[in-house]
C-alpha positions in Angstrom: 160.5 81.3 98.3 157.3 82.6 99.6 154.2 80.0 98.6 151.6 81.6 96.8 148.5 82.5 99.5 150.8 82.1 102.0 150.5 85.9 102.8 146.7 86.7 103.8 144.5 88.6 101.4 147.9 89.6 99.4 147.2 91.3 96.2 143.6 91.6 96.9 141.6 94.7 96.5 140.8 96.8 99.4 137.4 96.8 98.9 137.3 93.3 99.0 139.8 92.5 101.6 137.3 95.0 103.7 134.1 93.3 102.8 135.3 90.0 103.4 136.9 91.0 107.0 133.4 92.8 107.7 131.6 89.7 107.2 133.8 87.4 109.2 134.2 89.7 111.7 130.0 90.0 112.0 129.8 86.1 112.6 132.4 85.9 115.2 131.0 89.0 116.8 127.5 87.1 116.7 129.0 84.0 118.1 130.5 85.7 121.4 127.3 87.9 122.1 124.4 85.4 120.8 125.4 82.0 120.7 122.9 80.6 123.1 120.0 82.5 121.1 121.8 80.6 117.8 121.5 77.6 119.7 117.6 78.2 120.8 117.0 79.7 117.4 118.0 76.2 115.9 116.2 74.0 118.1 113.1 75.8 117.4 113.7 75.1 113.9 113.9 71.5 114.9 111.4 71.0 117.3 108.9 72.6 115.1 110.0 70.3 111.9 109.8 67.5 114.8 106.4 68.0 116.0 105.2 67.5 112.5 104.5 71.2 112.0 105.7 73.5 108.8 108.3 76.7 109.2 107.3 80.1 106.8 109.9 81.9 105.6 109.4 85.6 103.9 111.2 88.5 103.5 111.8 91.3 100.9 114.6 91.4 97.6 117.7 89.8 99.0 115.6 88.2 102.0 113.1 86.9 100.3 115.8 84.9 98.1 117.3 83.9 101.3 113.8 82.6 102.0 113.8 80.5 99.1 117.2 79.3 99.3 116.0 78.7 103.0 112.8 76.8 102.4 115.0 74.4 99.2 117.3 73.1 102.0 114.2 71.7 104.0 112.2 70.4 101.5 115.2 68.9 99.6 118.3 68.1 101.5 120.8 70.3 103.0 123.8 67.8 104.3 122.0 64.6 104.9 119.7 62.1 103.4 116.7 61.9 105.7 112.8 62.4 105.3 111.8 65.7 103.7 111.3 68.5 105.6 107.4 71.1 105.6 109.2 74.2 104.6 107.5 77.2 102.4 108.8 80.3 101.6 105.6 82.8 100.8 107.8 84.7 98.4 107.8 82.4 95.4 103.7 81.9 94.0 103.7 84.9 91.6 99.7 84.2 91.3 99.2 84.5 95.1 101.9 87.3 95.4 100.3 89.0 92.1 96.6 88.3 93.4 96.5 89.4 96.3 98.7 92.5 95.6 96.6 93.7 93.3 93.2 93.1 95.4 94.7 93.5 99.1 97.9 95.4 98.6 101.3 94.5 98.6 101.7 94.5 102.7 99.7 91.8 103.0 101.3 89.2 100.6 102.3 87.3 103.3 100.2 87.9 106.0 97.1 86.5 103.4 99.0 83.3 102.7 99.6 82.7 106.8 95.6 83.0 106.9 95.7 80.4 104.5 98.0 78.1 105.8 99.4 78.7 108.9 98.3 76.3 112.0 99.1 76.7 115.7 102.4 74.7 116.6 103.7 76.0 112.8 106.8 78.7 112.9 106.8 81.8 111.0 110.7 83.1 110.3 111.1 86.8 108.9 113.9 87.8 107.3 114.2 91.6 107.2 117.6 94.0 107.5 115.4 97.2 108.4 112.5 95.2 110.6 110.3 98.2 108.9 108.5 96.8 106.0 105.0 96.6 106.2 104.7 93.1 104.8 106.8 91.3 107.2 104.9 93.2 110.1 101.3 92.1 108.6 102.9 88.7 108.5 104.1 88.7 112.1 100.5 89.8 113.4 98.5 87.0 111.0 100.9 84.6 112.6 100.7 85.7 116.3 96.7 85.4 115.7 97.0 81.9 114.4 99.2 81.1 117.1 102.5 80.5 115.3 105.4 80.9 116.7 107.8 83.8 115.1 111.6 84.2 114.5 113.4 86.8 112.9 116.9 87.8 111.7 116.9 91.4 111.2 120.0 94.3 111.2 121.0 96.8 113.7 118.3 99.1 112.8 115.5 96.4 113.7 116.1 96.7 117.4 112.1 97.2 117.4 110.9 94.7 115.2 113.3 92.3 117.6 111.0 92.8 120.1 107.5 91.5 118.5 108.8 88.2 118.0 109.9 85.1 120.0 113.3 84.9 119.3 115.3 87.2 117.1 118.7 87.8 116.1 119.9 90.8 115.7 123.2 91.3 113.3 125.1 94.1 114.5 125.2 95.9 111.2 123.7 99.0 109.5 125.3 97.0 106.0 122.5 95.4 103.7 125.2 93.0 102.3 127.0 92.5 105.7 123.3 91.6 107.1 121.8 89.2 104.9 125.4 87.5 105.2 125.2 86.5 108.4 121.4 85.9 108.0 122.2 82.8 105.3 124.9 81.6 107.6 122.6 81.5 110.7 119.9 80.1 108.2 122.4 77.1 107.3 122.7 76.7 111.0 119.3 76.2 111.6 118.8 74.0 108.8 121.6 71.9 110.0 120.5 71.1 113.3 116.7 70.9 112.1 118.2 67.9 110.1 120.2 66.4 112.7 117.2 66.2 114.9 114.7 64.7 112.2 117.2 61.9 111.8 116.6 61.0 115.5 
């Protein structure tokens, strides 16, 4: 008698059984292709938190909750107890965002709170499928003129924002979903080795 699950993805709908093979298949595809940028794209994470300095995180709809979700796992804890973390996603001040929408315009929500806050040593990390929204853009040039550092996890049609920042991973996917999939579980990477480092 045949255990129940024994038979993979039995009884599940195609659309699922497709999505969910898409996604796996993305992260093992990233893993043979760009682990050693996963691995420098983590120790930037750390080395930043361990120099004392503060990582940005923005992005738009999807990415700018991955921003958030992000930012929480710094701040708070992600796997282990140890010193909080300087983490701020530039997505979540609805009187900032609001503000300076209203008096700037909305592509430079980000780049005005980098102004603000951002210091040289500090890391800026963009979130974008497309790598074409004007926001994110503003925010990379504030940060390269306050001398941050910038890393991004962008989709297969961000080939050209790749290329204005220091590091960036590039998910091999024209998918929305697919992309900020991978982007979460490269996120929770990063966060995980930025904690294992602060507990040295």
């Amino acid at each position: 008698m045949k255990r129940a699950g024994s038979a993979v993805g039995s009884g599940v709908a195609s659309s699922i059984r497709r999505g969910l093979e898409e996604s796996a298949g993305l992260l093992l595809e990233l893993l043979a292709r760009d682990g050693a940028r996963i691995e420098r794209m983590a120790k930037l994470f750390g080395s930043t938190l361990a120099r004392g300095r503060t990582i940005f995180f923005c992005g738009n709809g999807g990415s700018a909750a991955e921003a958030q979700h992000l930012a929480a796992e710094l701040v708070g804890r992600f796997v282990r107890e140890r010193r909080a973390l300087p983490a701020v996603a530039l997505t979540t001040d609805s009187s900032i965002l609001t503000s300076v929408g209203n008096d700037y315009g909305f592509a430079r929500i980000f780049s005005r709170q980098i102004e603000a806050l951002g210091r040289r040593g500090d890391l800026l990390v963009v979130l974008t499928t497309s790598g074409k929204s004007p926001n994110v853009l503003a925010a990379v040039r504030a940060a390269r003129a306050r001398g941050l550092r910038v890393a991004g996890l962008t989709g297969a049609r961000g080939a050209a924002f790749a290329r204005r920042c220091d590091l960036c991973i590039v998910v091999p996917s024209r998918s929305t979903p697919r992309v900020q999939e991978a982007h979460l579980a490269l996120g929770h990477l990063c966060c995980e080795r930025a904690e294992e480092m602060a507990r040295r």
